[in-house]
N, C-alpha and C positions, 0 to 999 in steps of 0.2 A: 359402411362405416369403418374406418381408422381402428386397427384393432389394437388394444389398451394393456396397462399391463393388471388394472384391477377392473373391477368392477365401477363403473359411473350412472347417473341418472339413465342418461340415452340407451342403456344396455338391458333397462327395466322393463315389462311388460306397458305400461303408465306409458311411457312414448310414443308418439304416433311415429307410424313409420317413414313420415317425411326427416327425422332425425338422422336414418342412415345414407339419405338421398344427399342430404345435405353436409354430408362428412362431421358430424356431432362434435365430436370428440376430437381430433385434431388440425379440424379447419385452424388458419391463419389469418389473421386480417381484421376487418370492423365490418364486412358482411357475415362472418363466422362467427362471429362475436355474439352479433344482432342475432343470427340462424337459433344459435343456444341457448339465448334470452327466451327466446319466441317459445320454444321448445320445453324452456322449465315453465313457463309461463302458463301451456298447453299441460302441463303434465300436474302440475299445484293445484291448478284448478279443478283437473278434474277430481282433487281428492279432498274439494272444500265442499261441504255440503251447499246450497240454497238456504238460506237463513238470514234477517234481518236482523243488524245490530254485530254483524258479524265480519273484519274485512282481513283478506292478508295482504300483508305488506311488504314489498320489497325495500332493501335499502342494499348499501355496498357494491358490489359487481353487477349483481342481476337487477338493483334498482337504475342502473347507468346503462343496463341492456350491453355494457361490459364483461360479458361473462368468460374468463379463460378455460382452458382446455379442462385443468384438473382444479380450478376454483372450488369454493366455499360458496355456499348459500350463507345468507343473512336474510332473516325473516321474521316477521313481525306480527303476532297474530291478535287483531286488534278488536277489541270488542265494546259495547257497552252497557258493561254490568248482566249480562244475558245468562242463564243458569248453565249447567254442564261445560263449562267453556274448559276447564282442566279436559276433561273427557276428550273433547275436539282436539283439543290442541295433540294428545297423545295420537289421533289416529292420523295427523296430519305430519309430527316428527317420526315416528317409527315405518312409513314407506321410505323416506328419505333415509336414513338410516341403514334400512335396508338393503336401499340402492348405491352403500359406498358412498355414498359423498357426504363432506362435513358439513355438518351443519351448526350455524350460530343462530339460536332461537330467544323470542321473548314472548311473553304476555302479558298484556298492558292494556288500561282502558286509555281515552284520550287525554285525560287529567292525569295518570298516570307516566304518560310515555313521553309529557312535555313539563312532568314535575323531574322526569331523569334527565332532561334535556338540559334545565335550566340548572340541574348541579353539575353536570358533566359536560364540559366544552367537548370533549368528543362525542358525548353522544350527538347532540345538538348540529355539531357538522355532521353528522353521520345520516340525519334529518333529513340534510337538506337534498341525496339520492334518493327520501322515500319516496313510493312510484305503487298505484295500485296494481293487485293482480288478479283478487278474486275476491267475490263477496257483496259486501255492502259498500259500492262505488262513494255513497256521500260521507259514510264515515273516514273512509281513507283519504279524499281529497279532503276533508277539516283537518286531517292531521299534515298534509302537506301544506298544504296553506297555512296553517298556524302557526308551524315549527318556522316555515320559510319568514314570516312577520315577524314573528319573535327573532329571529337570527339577524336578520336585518334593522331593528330597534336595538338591540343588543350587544352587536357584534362590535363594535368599537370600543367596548370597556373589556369585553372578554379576547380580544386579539392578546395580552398579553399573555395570559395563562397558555394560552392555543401556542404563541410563541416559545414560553419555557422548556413546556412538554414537546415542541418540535427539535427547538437545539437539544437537549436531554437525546433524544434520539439520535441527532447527529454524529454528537459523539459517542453515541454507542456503534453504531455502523457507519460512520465516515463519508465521505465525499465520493459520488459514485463516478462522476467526472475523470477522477484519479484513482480510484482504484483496479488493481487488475482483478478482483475477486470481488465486487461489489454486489448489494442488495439491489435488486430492481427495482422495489418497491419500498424499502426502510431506509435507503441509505440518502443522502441529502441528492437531491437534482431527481428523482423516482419517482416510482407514480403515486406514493402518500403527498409527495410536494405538489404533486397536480392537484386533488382534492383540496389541499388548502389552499392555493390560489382561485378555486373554484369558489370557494366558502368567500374571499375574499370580493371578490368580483359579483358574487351574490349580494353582499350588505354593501354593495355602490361604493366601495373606498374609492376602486382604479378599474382600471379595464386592465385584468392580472391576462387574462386568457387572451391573447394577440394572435394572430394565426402562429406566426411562428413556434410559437409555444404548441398553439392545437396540433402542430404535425409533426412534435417533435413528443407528443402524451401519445399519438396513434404510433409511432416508430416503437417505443416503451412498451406499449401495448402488445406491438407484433414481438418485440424481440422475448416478452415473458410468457406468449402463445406456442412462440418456436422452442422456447426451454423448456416447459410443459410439455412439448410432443418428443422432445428428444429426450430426456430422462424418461418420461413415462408416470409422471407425478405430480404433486405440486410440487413447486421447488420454487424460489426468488432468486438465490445468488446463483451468478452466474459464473462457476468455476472453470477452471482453465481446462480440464479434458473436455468439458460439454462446446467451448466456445465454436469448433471448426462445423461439428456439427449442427447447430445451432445456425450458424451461418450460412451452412447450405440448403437449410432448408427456408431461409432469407432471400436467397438468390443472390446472396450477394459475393461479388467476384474474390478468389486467394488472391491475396497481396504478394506482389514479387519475392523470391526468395534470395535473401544473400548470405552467403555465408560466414562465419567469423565465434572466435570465442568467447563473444563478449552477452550473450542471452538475448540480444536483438538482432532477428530473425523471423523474415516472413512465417506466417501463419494464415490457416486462411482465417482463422479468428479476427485477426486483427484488424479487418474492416470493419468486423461489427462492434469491437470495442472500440475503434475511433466513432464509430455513428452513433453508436452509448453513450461515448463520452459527451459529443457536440450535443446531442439532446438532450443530457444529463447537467452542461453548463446554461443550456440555453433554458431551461426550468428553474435551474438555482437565479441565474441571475434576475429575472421576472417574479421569483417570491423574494427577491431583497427590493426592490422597485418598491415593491406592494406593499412589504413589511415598511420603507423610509415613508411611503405615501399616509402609513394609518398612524404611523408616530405623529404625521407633522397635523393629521386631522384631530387626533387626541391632544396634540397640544396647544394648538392653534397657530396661527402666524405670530410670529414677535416683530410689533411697530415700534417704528421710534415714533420721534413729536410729529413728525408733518405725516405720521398716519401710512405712508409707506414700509414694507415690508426691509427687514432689517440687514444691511448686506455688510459684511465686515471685509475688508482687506487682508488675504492669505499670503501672497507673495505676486510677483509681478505678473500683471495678465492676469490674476486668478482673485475674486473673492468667496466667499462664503452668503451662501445666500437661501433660509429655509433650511440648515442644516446640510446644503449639499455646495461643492465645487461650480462653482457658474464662470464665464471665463466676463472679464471684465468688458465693460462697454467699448472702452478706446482698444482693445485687443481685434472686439469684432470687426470694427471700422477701418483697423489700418490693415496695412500689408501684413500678410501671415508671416510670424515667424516660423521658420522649418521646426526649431528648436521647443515649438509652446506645447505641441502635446507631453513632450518629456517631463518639460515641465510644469504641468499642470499635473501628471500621474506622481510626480516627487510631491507635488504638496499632498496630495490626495492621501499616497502613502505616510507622510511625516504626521499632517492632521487627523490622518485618520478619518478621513471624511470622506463621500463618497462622492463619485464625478457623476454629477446632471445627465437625463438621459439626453438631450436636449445638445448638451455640449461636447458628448460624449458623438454623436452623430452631424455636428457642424466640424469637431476636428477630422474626421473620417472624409468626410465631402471636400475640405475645404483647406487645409493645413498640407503644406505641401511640404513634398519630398527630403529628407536631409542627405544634403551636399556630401562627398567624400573628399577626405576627412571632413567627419563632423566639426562641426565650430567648438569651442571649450565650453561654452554655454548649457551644449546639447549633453556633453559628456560628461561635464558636473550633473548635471538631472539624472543621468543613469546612474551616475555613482553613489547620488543620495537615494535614490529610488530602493536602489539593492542593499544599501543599508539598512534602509526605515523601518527594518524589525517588524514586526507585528504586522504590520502595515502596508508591507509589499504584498502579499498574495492576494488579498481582496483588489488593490489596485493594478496589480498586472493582470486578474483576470475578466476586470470593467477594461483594460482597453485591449485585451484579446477579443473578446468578444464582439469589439467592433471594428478589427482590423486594425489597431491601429500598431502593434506590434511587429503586423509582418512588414511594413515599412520601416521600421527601424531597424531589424534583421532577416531578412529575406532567407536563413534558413531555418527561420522558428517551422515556417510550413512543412516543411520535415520531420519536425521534431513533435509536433504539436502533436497530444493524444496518442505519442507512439508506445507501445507496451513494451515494457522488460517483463522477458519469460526466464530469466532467473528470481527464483522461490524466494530470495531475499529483499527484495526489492517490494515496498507496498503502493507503490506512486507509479501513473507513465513516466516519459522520460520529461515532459516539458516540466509539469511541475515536480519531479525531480532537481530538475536544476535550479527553477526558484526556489523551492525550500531548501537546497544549498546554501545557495545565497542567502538567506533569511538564516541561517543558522549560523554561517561564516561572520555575519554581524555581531555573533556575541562572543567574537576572540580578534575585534579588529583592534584591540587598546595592545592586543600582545608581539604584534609583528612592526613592522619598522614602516612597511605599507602598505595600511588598509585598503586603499583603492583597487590596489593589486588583485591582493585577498577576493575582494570581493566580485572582481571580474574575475578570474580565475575560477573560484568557486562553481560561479555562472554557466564557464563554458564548459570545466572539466571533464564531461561529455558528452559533448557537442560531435565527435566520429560516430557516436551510435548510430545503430540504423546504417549505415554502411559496410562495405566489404572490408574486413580485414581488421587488426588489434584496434580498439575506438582512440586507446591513449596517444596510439601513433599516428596512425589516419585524422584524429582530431588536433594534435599539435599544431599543424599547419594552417586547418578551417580555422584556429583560434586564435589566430597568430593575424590571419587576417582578416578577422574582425577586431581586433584586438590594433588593426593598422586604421581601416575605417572608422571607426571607432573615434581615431586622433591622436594614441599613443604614439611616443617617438619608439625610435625600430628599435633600442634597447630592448625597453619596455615590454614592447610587443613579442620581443623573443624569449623573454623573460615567463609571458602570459603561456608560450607555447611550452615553456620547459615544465611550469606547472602541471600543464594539461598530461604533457608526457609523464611523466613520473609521478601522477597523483597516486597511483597503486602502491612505487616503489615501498613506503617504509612500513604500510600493512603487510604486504607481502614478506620482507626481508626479516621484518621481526615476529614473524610468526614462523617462518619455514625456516630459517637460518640460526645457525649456533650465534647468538647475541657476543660469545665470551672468543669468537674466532676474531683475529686482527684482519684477517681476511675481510670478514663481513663487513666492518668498519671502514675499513679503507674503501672497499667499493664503496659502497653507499658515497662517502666524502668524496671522492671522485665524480661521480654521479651528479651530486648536489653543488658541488661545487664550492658553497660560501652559507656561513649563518645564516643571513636574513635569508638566500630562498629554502635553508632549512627551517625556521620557524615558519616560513608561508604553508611552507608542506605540510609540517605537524598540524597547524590548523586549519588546513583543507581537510586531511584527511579527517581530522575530529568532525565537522560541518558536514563530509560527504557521509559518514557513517547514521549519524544524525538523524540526515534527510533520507537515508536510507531505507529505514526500519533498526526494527530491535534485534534482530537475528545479525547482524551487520557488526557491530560490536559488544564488550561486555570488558569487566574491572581486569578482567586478564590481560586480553588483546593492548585497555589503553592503558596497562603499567609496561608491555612489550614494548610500546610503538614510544613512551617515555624513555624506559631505557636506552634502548638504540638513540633517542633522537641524544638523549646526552651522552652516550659517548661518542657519536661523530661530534657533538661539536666542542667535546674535550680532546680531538683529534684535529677540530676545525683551530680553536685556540692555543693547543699547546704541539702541534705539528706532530707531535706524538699519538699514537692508536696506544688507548688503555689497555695494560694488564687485565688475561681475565683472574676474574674476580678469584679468593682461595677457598677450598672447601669450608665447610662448617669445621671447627676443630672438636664438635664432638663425635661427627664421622671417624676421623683419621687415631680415635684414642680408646681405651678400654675394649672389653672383651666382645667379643663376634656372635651373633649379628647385633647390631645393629636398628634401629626403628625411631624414626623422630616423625611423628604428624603435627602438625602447626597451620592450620586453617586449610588451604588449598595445596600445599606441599607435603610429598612422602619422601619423606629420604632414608635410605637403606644403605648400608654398610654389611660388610660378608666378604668370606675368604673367595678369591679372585677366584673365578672359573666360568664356563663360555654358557652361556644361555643364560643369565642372572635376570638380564635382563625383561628377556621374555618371561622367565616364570613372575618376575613383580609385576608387568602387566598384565599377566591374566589375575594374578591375585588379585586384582585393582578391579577388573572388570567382574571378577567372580562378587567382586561387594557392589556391583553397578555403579562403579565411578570412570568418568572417559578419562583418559590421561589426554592433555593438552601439549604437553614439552616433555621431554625427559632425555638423562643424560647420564652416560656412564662414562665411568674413569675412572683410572687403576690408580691409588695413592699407597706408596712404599708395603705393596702384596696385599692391598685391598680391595676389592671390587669397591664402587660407590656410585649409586642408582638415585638420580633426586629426580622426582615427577614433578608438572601441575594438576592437579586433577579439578575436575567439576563432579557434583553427582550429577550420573544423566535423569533422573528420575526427578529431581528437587529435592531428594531428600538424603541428607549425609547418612554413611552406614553407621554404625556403631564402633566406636574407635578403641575400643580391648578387643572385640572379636577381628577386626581388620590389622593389628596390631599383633595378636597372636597367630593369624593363619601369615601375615607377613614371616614371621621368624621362624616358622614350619615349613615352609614354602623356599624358602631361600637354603633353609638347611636339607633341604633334598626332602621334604616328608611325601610320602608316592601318593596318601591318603589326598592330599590337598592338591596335587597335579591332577587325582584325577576326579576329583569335583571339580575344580577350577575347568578340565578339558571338558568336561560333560557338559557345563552351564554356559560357559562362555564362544563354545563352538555353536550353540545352539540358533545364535540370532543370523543371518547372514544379509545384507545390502540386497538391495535391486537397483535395476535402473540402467544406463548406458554402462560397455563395456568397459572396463578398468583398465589402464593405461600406464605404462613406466616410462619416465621421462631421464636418463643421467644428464648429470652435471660434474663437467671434469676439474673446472678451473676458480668452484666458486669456496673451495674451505681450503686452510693450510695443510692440513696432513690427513684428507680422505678426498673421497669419490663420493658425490650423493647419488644417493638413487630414491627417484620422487615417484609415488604413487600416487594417481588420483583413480578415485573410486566412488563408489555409493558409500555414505557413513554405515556404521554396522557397529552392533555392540561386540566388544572381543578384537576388531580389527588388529588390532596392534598386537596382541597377543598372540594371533595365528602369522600374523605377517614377521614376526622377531623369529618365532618356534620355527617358519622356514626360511630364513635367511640364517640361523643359528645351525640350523639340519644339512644348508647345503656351505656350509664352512665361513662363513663369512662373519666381521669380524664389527658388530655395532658400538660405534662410539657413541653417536646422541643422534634422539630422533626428535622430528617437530611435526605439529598436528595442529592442522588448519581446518578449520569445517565450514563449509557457506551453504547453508541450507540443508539438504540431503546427504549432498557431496561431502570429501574430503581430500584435501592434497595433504600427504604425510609422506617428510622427507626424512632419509635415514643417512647418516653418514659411515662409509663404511671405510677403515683403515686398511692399511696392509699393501697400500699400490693401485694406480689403474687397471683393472681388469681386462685384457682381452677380449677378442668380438667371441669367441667362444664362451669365456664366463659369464660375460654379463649376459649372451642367451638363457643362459643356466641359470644362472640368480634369477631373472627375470621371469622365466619358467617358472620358477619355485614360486617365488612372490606372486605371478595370476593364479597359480592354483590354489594358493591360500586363500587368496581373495573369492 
């Protein structure tokens, strides 16, 4: 037997010893499954006395003879009305107990177990895997038989509660299709979704269970066996250190490795979350089938006069018919247009309606190929399609599902189901780029051209998954879809400069002194003109969006505002803005100094070299991260303005951080050396930390960029030695994207020599 990291049934005396023959405990597969059914089945039994009136009942994993490696029992000890039955029931839970495994227990007569059934839509599906195991055979088969009748009279008024409580769930744990850290079993496309198309398919709505489905609930099955054997526990979600392993014990082959800085990078994981994912769409899309099929049987058909079923007219080629997309009569009959699937997923998306399974698999067979360049026809559909808000992600992935996507872009297949292993990222990359899109829709009234916007959006990652920077590698791929497509070559070079410089003004106004002319003028150089600077601003708002929440915050999008208005106060008046002048209550009255006002500290103090470093340890000694921060000397001042976040959620106390600030600054050695003890205390993990200079990007310094593991204190240790080995901080920026952080320091006083900057550089890994 598979040796465990706990105790399990198989590991009991209770088991016969064909359980170790049969590898118990971390068999793989639906013979392994079946082996460990058999085996609790052998093992229950033998702890049920012989007694009439007396039955156990399976239900859940072991009633489906789905049993996984470190599952649950559910059980059911059914009786009727027979005396002692409390007493039974205790010597029949405490072996199981004994033996480590959890157990979900009830006691119930037959009136009982179908009076919980009928309040409880989950118990009631829960039913419909009861299965006898031991006991009194005809008692347990009345309760399957009855619950199953009852479910089946029943089931069409109760589909909707069953539905409430499924989306409830949904959005609690998300789409498992898309996610990189997805539930196997709770999140939407899993195998709770399986059960309820089972329940469905049970009360005769549809035929939910199609094979494809059945071998895409056993793939599900295997993959939450192999998670099971590789953690050594129960476990659902399948997170990113488990995936490789997981996979290999799949069989299934590591995906090529390419290299590049962008978090898309072979894994061998990543086979198995594309095979996740396809099995994960191909279960969601069969419980919406099922779900449109019980709506339309709960409401009936809607006839007009002549008694026929009611079909309205959507847009051309398309009506409405039974609440779903059907493509029209004269559509079927004449010559295919290349253009009518596009168009028929624009209306789908605009109505909101869903496309027929029926039409959905005549456009796949039968809709032929679109021409390069597309006709205008084609490329209006996509344009509406990526707008239609709401209503695109349900409709691009009805005709993902049935191919009909990689016809329109023959490098979705790349892209489709491929993971980003950067920590910030909650989505693959395909539907990454659609909910791009779908988010870029709701800043297309701000830019001069939507259509742009929203192709842009679309492709702005389109290089991932290949070798080398995606923004650069993908300008081109974009450029020429963007030419297929039908745009004129403008256009199209237009879509590629998007692509290229989507990063630029997150980056620039996060790591870059906002108040340098420098900064400004690149950028407008860069950008070139207004309008593709508003496309940018609201790409980048869309990509962050679609990103996740870790991706942006009120900080980041008042940075990426400022910058964007003063290039285009540089774009309009040919001039680069003055920066901006100190507070004037910095530069006036007695020393130090202290202004707190929401997320800014600003400190004032007589001029001297390490100021800086002791405010940010003071900062972090109150657990707050500083985000920005800048120093400069006004007429023998020092003058220290931060951003800060609390890292914790919660703000310090603004007297105590206010008085150890003006202790701290005035040299007090008691506060250095709390601040040194607490704040040295945290330190980063993770890949090697890295220095990057930049010679040509500020007016009057040299930056030197760190990236690192985030860490509480960073900046405090990294100032304290950049101040220890002579060097000279004007302002520093502080970028974090997940774990990580790039923080850039600008240092005055001249470019460095290859021998200093070893030095500096020195100083700063040791810090780190």
């Amino acid at each position: 037997m598979t040796p465990s990291t706990r105790s399990t049934a198989s590991d009991t005396p209770g088991f016969t010893d064909a359980a170790a023959a049969v590898d118990g405990v971390g068999g793989i597969g639906e013979a392994a499954r079946a082996r460990r059914a058999a085996e609790y089945d052998a093992w229950l039994g033998s702890l049920l006395p012989a007694r009439d009136g007396i039955a156990l009942v399976a239900v859940g994993g072991l009633g489906r003879r789905q049993c996984a490696p470190y599952g649950d029992l559910d059980l059911v000890l059914l009786h009727a009305g027979v005396a002692g039955v409390d007493e039974l029931a205790a010597s029949l839970w405490y072996p199981v107990w004994d033996a480590g495994v959890r157990l979900d227990h009830s006691v119930r007569t037959l009136a009982e177990a179908l009076s919980v059934a009928q309040d409880d839509v989950k118990v009631a599906m829960a039913l419909l895997d009861a299965r006898y195991v031991a006991g009194d055979r005809a008692l347990a088969d009345a309760l399957v038989r009855t619950a199953a009748d009852h479910w089946r009279r029943t089931a069409v008024r109760r589909l909707p509660e069953l539905r409430e409580i499924t989306e409830a769930r949904w959005r609690t744990h998300g789409e498992l299709a898309f996610l990189l850290e997805g539930d196997l079993k709770e999140a939407a496309g899993g195998l709770r979704d399986v059960g309820i198309l089972r329940a469905i398919a049970t009360a005769g709505v549809t035929d939910a269970l199609r094979p494809a489905v059945r071998a895409a609930h056993l793939r599900l099955l295997d993959a939450r066996d192999a998670l099971h054997r590789q953690v050594g526990r129960r476990v659902d979600r399948l997170v990113a250190q488990e995936r490789d392993g997981v996979a290999a014990l799949l069989g299934l082959r590591p995906a090529p490795v390419t290299a590049g800085p962008d978090g898309v990078v072979g894994h061998d994981g990543d086979a198995l979350l594309r095979r996740v994912a396809g099995d994960a769409r191909t279960v969601s899309h069969a419980l919406d089938d099922a779900w449109r099929a019980a709506d339309r049987l709960r409401a009936g058909r809607r006839r007009g006069t002549d008694g026929r079923p009611v079909r309205r007219p959507v847009a051309r080629d398309v009506v409405e018919h039974d609440g779903e997309l059907v493509l029209a009569r004269t559509a079927i009959g004449a010559r295919p247009d290349p253009s009518l699937s596009l168009r028929i997923a624009a209306a789908a998306a605009t109505t909101r309606l869903p496309i027929a399974r029926a039409t959905c698999e005549w456009l796949a067979a039968y809709c032929p190929p679109l021409p390069s360049p597309w006709p205008p026809e084609a490329r209006t559909a996509l344009i509406t399609l990526l707008g239609a808000g709401p209503g695109l992600v349900p409709a691009w992935e009805t005709c993902d599902r049935y191919g009909l996507i990689d016809g329109w872009l023959p490098e979705w297949t790349r892209l489709r189901s491929l993971p980003q292993h950067n920590p910030v990222h909650r989505f693959t990359l395909d539907r990454h780029l659609v909910q791009t899109a779908y988010e870029a829709s709701r800043h297309t009234r701000e830019v001069d051209r939507p259509d742009l916007l929203l192709l842009g959006a679309f492709l702005h990652d389109i290089g991932k998954g290949t070798t080398g920077d995606h923004s650069t590698v993908g300008a081109p791929i974009a450029e020429a879809v963007a030419a297929r497509i039908g745009l004129p070559e403008p256009e199209a070079a237009l879509i590629g400069t998007l692509v290229r410089l989507h990063l630029l003004l997150p980056d620039v106004a996060t790591r870059r002194d906002l108040s340098d002319p420098k900064t400004v003028a690149g950028v407008a150089a860069k950008v070139g003109d207004t309008s593709t600077l508003d496309l940018l601003h609201a790409l980048v708002r869309a990509d962050a969006a679609a990103t996740g929440p870790a991706a942006w915050s009120d900080w980041k999008g008042r940075l990426v505002a400022e910058l964007v208005t003063r290039v285009r106060t540089a774009f309009d008046t040919g001039v680069v803005p003055p920066p901006p002048a100190p507070d004037p209550a910095l530069v006036a009255g007695p020393l130090p100094v202290v202004h707190l006002a929401g997320d800014r500290v600003s400190v004032a103090a007589a001029d001297r070299r390490g100021l800086l470093a002791t405010v940010a340890g003071c900062l972090a000694l109150h657990r707050l991260e500083v985000l920005a921060a800048d120093a400069s000397t006004v007429d023998g001042r020092a003058l220290v303005e931060c951003r800060v976040q609390p890292r914790y959620g919660l703000a310090p106390d603004p007297i105590a951080l206010g008085a150890d600030l003006r202790r701290a600054v005035n040299g007090d050695v008691s506060v250095t050396q709390r601040l040194r003890g607490r704040a040295l205390a945290a330190r980063g993990e993770g890949a090697a930390p890295r220095v990057v200079w930049h010679r040509e990007a500020a007016t009057d310094a040299v930056l030197l960029e760190l990236r690192a593991a985030d860490a509480a204190g960073l900046l405090y240790r990294v100032t304290c030695a950049l101040d220890e080995a002579g060097a000279q901080v004007r302002a520093a920026r502080i970028s974090t994207l997940g774990g990580d952080v790039v923080d850039v320091f600008y240092l005055v006083g001249g470019v460095p020599d290859d021998a200093e900057r070893a030095r500096l550089e020195a100083a700063v890994l040791a810090a780190v």
